[in-house]
ZAMARGU-4260 file (C-alpha; in steps of 0.2 Angstrom, whole numbers, plus 5000, padded with zeros to 4 digits):
<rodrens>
0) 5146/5339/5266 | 5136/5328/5257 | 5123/5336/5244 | 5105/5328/5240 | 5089/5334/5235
5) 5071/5333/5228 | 5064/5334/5208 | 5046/5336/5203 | 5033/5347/5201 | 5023/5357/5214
10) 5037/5353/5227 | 5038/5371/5237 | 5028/5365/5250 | 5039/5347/5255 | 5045/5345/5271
15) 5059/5334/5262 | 5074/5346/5268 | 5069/5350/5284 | 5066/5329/5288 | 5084/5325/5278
20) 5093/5341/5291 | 5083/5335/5305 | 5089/5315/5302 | 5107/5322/5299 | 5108/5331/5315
25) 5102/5316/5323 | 5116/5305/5317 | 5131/5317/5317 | 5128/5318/5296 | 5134/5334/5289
30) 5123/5335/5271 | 5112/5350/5262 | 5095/5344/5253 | 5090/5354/5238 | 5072/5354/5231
35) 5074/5356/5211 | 5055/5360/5204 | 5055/5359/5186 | 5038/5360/5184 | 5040/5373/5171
40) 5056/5364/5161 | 5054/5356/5145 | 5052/5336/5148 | 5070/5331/5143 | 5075/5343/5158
45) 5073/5330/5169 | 5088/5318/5164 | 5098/5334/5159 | 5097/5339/5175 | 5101/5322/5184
50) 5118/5323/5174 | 5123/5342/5180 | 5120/5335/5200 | 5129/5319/5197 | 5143/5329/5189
55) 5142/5344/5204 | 5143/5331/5217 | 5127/5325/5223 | 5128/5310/5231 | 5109/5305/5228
60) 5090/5312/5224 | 5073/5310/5229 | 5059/5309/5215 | 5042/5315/5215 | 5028/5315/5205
65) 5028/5314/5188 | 5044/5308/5186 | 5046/5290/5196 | 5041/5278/5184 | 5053/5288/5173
70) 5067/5288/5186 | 5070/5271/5183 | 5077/5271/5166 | 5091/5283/5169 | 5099/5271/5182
75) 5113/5257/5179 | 5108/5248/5194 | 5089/5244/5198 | 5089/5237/5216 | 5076/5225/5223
80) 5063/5236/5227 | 5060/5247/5211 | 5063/5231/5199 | 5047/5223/5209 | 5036/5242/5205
85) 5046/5246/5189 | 5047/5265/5197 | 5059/5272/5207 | 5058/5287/5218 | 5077/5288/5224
90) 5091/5288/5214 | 5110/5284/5223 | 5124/5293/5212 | 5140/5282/5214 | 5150/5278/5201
95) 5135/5271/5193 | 5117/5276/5196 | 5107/5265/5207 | 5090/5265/5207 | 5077/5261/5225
100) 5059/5264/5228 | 5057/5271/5246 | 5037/5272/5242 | 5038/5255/5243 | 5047/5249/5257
105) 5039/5266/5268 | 5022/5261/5262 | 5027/5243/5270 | 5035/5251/5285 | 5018/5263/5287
110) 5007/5248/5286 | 5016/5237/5301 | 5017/5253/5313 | 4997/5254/5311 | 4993/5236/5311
115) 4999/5220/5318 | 4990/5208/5307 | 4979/5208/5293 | 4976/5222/5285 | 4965/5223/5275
120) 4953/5209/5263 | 4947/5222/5250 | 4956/5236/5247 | 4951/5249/5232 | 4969/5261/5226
125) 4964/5278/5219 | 4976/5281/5205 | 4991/5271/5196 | 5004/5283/5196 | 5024/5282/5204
130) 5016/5278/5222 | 5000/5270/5215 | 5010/5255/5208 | 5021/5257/5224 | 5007/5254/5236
135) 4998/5240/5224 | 5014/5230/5221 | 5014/5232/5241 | 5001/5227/5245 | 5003/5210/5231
140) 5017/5207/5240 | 5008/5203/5257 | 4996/5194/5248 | 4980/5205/5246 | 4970/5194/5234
145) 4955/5208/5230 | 4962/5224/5225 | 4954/5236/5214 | 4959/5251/5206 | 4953/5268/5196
150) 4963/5277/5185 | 4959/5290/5174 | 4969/5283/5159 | 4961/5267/5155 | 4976/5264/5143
155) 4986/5265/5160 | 4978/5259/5172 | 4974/5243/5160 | 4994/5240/5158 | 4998/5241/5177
160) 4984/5227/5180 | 4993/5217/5168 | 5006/5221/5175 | 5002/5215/5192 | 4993/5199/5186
165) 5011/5194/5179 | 5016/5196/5197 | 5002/5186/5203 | 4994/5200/5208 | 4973/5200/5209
170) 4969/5215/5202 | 4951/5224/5195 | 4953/5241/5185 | 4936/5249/5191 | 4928/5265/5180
175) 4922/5282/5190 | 4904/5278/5187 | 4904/5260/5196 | 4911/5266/5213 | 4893/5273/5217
180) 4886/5256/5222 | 4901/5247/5228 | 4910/5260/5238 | 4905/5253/5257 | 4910/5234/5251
185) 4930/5241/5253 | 4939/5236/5270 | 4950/5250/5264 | 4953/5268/5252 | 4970/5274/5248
190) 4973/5288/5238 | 4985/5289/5228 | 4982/5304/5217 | 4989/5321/5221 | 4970/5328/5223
195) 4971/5336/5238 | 4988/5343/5238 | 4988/5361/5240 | 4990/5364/5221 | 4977/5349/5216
200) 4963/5354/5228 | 4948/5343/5229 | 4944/5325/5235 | 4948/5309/5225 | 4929/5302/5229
205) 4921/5316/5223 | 4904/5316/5234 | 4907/5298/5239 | 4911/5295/5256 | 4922/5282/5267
210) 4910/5274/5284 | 4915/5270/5298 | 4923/5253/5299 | 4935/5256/5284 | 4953/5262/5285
215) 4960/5277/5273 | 4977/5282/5267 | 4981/5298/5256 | 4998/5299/5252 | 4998/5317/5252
220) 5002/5327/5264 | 5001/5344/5260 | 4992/5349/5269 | 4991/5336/5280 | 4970/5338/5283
225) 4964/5336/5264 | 4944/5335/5261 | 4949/5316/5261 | 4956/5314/5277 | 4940/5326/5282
230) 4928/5315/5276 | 4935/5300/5284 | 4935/5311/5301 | 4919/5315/5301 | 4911/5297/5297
235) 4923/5289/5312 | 4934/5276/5300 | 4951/5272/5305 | 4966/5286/5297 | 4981/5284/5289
240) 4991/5302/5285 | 5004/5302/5271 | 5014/5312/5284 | 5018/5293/5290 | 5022/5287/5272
245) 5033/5304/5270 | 5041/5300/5287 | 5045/5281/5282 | 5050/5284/5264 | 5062/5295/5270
250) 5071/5287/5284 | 5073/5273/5269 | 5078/5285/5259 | 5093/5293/5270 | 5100/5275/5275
255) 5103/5273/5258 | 5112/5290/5255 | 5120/5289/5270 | 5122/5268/5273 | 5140/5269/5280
260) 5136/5284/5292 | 5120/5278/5300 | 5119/5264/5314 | 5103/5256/5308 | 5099/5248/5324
265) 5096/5268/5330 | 5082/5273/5316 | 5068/5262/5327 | 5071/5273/5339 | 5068/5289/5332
270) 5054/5286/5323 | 5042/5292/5338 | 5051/5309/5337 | 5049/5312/5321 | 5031/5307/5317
275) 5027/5315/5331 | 5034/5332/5327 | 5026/5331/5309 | 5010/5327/5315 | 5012/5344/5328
280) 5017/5354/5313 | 5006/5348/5297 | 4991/5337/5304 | 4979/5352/5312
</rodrens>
């Protein structure tokens, strides 16, 4: 039996297990899936821990928030995917470390199951964390030319812009204060904060609210309905769960702790059943 699992903080709630059991059922996959909250460990926990689950036999982990963008530095091999975000939310143990971000490639994946061409012109990103910089990079790579971001740390958010304008990436870093006047000009709102989360309660646009012809995304997903999602109900615009980027990032996520095992051309086909069993379960 192969062994994976999940780090980060607030992490009780995840449906990471129960998706990873339900995908290795499906595929004739014997595995267990571990979630390791460490909310309450002294930062360099992080990489200790990483070294006692290589040495115990885990084949691979998951990482949440706040540890992806320093995920990456502990691998030997950065793969495709988290070189372009410089974050990594899966880590493959082999004989080396190999580093992937499924937030990436599941945000992609999210993205073409909702629409079919163009998605969007001007697209404002709520926070520039380990899925913020997945879903900006993302998005530069399917050549949004107007996208705009708020991040509480200037000093960060000023960093990934730079970052992204090396990558010819258009983007502006807004302040709090300017949204007020500029909030209906967006053709899109992703959140990408854990406000909301069941342990972060609140909404990431404070009283501001989405209309009608605008799409929105949060990320999280637990619970599935935050006072974001709520807003966006009530006004009519067009929803995006993060139960859909939580169902694509892990489908992503078990190819590559399972590649050998899993006949790729079968995944397509089961990704009705499972968003549809999340969405029965969390969405209500």
């Amino acid at each position: 039996m192969n062994k994976f699992g999940l780090i980060g903080h607030n992490i009780s709630g995840s449906q990471a297990p129960d998706i990873h059991q339900r995908l290795g059922n499906l595929f004739g996959v014997s595995l267990s899936y571990e979630l390791f909250d460490i909310k309450n460990k002294e930062d360099h926990y992080f990489e200790s821990l990483l070294k006692e689950l290589k040495v115990d036999g885990f084949k691979g982990v998951n990482i949440t928030y706040p540890f992806k963008e320093k995920a990456i530095n502990y691998a030997d091999k950065v793969n495709k995917g988290a070189s372009f975000v410089k974050s990594a939310n899966t880590l493959i143990f082999q004989e080396k470390i190999i580093a992937e971000n499924t937030d990436f490639s599941g945000f992609l994946r999210t993205l073409d199951f909702h629409f079919k061409d163009n998605k969007a012109e001007k697209i404002l990103v709520i926070g520039g964390g380990g899925v913020g910089r997945s879903v900006l990079f993302g998005l530069g790579s399917l050549h949004n030319k107007d996208l705009y971001l708020i991040e509480t740390d200037l000093i960060k958010g000023n960093n990934l812009v730079k970052e992204l304008l090396l990558s010819d990436i258009n983007c502006k870093l807004l302040k709090n204060n300017e949204l007020d006047g500029m909030i209906s000009n967006f053709n899109a709102i992703i959140n990408c904060t854990p406000i909301g989360h069941q342990d972060f309660p609140g909404c990431p646009l404070g009283l501001l609210k989405p209309n009608k012809d605008q799409w929105v995304f949060d990320v999280v997903y637990t619970p599935a309905k935050t006072q974001f999602i709520k807003k966006a109900e009530k006004v009519g615009a067009k929803i995006i769960s993060g139960i859909d980027l939580f169902v694509f990032q892990a489908l992503d996520a078990f190819i590559l702790f399972n590649n050998e095992k899993v006949n790729k051309n079968e995944i397509s086909e089961r990704i009705n059943y499972l968003r549809q069993h999340y969405f029965k379960v969390l969405f209500n």
